[in-house]
Every structure is written in C-alpha cells, then in structure tokens.
C-alpha positions as CSV (number, residue, x, y, z in Angstrom):
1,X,-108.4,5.4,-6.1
2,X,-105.4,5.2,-3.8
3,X,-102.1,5.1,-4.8
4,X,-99.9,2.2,-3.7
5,X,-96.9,3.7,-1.0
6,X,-93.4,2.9,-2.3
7,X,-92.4,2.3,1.0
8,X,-95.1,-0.4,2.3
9,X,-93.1,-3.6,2.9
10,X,-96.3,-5.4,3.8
11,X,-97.8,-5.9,0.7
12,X,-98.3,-9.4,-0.1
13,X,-96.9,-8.9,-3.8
14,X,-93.5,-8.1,-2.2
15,X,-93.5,-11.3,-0.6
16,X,-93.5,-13.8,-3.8
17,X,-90.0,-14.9,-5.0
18,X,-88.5,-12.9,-7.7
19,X,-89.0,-14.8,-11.0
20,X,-84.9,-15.9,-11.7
21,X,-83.0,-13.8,-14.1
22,X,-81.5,-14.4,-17.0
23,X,-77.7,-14.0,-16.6
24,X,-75.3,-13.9,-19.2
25,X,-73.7,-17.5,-19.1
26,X,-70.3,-18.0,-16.9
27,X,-67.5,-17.0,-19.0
28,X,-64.4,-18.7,-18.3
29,X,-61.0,-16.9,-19.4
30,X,-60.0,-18.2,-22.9
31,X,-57.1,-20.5,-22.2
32,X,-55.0,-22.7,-24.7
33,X,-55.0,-26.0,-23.9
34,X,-51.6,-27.4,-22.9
35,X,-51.1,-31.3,-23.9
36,X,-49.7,-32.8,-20.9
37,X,-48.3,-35.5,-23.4
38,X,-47.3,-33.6,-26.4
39,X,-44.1,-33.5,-27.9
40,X,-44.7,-29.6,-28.7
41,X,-44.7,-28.5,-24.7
42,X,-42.1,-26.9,-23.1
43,X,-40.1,-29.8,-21.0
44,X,-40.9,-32.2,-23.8
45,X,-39.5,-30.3,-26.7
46,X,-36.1,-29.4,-24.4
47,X,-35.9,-33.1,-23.5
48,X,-36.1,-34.4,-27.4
49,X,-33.4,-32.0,-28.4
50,X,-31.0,-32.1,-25.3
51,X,-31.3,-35.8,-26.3
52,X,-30.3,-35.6,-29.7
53,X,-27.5,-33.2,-28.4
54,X,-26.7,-35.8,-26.1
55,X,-26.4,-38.5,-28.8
56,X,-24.8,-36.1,-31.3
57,X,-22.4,-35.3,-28.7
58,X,-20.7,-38.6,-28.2
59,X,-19.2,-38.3,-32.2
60,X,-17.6,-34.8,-31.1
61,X,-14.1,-34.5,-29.9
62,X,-14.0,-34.6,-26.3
63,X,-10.1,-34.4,-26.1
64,X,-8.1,-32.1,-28.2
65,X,-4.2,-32.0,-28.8
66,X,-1.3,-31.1,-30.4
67,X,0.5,-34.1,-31.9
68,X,4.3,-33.6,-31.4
69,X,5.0,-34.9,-35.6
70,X,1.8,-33.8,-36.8
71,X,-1.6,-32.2,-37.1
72,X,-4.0,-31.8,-34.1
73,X,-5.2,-34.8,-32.3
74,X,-9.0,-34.9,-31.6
75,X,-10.8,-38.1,-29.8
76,X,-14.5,-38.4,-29.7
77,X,-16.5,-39.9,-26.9
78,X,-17.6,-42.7,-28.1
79,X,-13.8,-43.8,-28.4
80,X,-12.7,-42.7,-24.9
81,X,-14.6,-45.8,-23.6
82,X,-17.4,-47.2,-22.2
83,X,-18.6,-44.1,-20.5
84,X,-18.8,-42.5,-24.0
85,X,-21.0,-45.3,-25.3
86,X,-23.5,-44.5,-22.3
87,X,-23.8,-41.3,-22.6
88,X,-24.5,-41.7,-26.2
89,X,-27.4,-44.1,-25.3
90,X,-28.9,-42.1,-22.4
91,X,-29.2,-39.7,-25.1
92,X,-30.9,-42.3,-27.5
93,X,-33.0,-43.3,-24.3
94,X,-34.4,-39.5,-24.0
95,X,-34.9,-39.4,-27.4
96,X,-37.1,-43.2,-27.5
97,X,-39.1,-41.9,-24.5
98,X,-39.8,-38.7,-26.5
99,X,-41.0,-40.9,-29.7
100,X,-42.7,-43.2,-27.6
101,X,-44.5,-40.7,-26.2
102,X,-45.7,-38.9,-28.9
103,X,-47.3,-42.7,-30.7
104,X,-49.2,-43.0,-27.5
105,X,-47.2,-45.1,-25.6
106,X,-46.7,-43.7,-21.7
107,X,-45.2,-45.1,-19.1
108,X,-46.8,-46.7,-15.6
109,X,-48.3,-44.2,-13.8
110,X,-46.1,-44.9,-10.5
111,X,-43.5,-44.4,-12.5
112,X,-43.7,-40.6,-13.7
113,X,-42.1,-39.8,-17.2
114,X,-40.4,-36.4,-15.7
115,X,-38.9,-38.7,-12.8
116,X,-37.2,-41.2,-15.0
117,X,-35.8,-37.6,-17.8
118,X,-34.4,-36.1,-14.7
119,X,-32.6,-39.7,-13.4
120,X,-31.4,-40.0,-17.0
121,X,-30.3,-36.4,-17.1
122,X,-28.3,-36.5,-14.0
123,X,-26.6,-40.4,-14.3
124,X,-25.6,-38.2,-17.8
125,X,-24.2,-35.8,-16.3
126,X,-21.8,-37.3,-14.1
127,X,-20.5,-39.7,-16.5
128,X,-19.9,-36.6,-18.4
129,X,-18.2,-34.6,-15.4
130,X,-15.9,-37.9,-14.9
131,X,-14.3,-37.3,-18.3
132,X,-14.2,-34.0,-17.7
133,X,-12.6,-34.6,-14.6
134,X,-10.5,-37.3,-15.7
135,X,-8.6,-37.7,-19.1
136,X,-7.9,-41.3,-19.7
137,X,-4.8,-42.6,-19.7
138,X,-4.8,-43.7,-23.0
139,X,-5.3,-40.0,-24.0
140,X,-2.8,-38.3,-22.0
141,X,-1.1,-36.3,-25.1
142,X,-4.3,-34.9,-25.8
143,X,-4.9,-33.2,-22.5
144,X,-7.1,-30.1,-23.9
145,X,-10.7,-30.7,-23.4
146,X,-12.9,-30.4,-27.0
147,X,-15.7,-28.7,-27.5
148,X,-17.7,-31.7,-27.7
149,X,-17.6,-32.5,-24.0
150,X,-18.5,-29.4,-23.3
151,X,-21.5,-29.4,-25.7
152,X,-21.9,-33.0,-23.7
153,X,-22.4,-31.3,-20.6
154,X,-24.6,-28.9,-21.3
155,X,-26.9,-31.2,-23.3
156,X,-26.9,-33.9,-20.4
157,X,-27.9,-30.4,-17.8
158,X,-30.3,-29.3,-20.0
159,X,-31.7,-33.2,-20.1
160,X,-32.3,-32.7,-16.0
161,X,-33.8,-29.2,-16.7
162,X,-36.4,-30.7,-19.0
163,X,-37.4,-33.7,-17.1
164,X,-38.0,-30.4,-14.3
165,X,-40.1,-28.9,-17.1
166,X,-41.9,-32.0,-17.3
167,X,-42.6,-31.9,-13.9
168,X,-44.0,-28.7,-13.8
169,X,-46.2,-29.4,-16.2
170,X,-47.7,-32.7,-14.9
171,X,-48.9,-30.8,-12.3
C-alpha cells in the first residue's frame, strides 16, 4: 500500500471546494438605541427645561432697586413690556414643540425640529440681551439688573445649545 505524500498538490481530492464552515454568527457591538424623537435624549431634555426656565423666567425680577421711601423695588419681565411677554412665549413655544413631540406629532421634514429650537433660542436671546442692554425708561430708579434676567439669559443660550444637541443627534 502506498502512502499518500503530504506534499502532492495534484491530487484530485485537493481540487473540490471546501464544504463552507460554520462561523459563529456576526456579532454586532451591543448599542442602546437612541430615540431620535424622544423627549429623554440629550438636546431634547435640555430644550424642555431651558424652556420652562425660559417661561419661569419672565415672572422673576429682571430689574432690581432701592426705592428712595421704601423697601426694594423689583420688576419682572413680563411687566417691562412687550419683549418680556415674548420671551415668555418663546419659552412656552419650546416647551409645545417638546410636548408635541413626545404625542407623535413632528414637524415637516424640510423644516428640521433642531433648526426652528436653535431660531427660537437665539430670537430669545437677543430680546433678552436688549433688556439687558437697555433698562426702560419707565424703570430708570431701578437700575440694578435681577437675577431673573440673568437666569433669562442663560435659559434662552442654553435653548440654542439644545436645538445644537438636537442637531447632533439627527444625524
């Protein structure tokens, strides 16, 4: 009997396709997934309470002062005008889109949900930077700037930083 050489590449055995091989099945790395819509990501959650802030904000005093008879003055924003009722219903609007949102109801696609947060966000902000910039008139003994307009600012920056988030995510 002879024995078969390891080395003989001409055997005819050799030449039949190997039968396939199992493999063990493609593992994918275990991600979470992210809900582009939810209220619970990042930018959403941000936006939702930077809107409430927002809203919240416009009952805060913006301008603080000393009365010259009396106890210290304090205005809030929605009484320093019209720009104080805007900025409390940009906030409300943040905080609609957020609800709206979360029942199921979306926007366009053309017209991208982290777009119109960030427009909102930064048409807050500069209303809120005019009263920061400028006291009314109406208010000139009360020239400290409260705490509220402060809190106003940030809330309406972190508005613009969530509809970012938002962004980010969408992608």
């Amino acid at each position: 009997m002879e024995t078969p050489d390891l080395f003989d590449f001409d055997d005819p055995e050799l030449d039949e396709p190997a039968p396939p091989q199992r493999s063990a099945p493609d593992r994918q790395p275990m991600t979470h997934p992210r809900p582009g819509g939810s209220i619970w990501s990042m930018g959403g959650r941000i936006a939702w309470v930077a809107g409430l802030v927002l809203m919240l904000s416009s009952f805060m005093g913006w301008y603080v002062g000393a009365s010259v008879e009396g106890p210290t003055l304090a205005v809030t924003g929605w009484h320093t005008g019209t720009i104080g009722k805007i900025v409390f219903f940009l906030g409300a609007l943040v905080v609609l889109l957020a609800i709206l949102r979360e029942a199921g109801i979306e926007l366009p696609p053309s017209v991208p949900e982290s777009l119109v947060t960030i427009g909102i966000g930064a048409l807050a902000t500069v209303l809120v930077l005019i009263r920061v910039i400028s006291i009314p008139d109406t208010f000139a003994g009360t020239s400290g700037r409260g705490i509220g307009l402060w809190i106003a600012l940030l809330a309406a920056i972190c508005v613009i930083a969530a509809g970012l988030l938002q962004a980010g995510e969408d992608l």
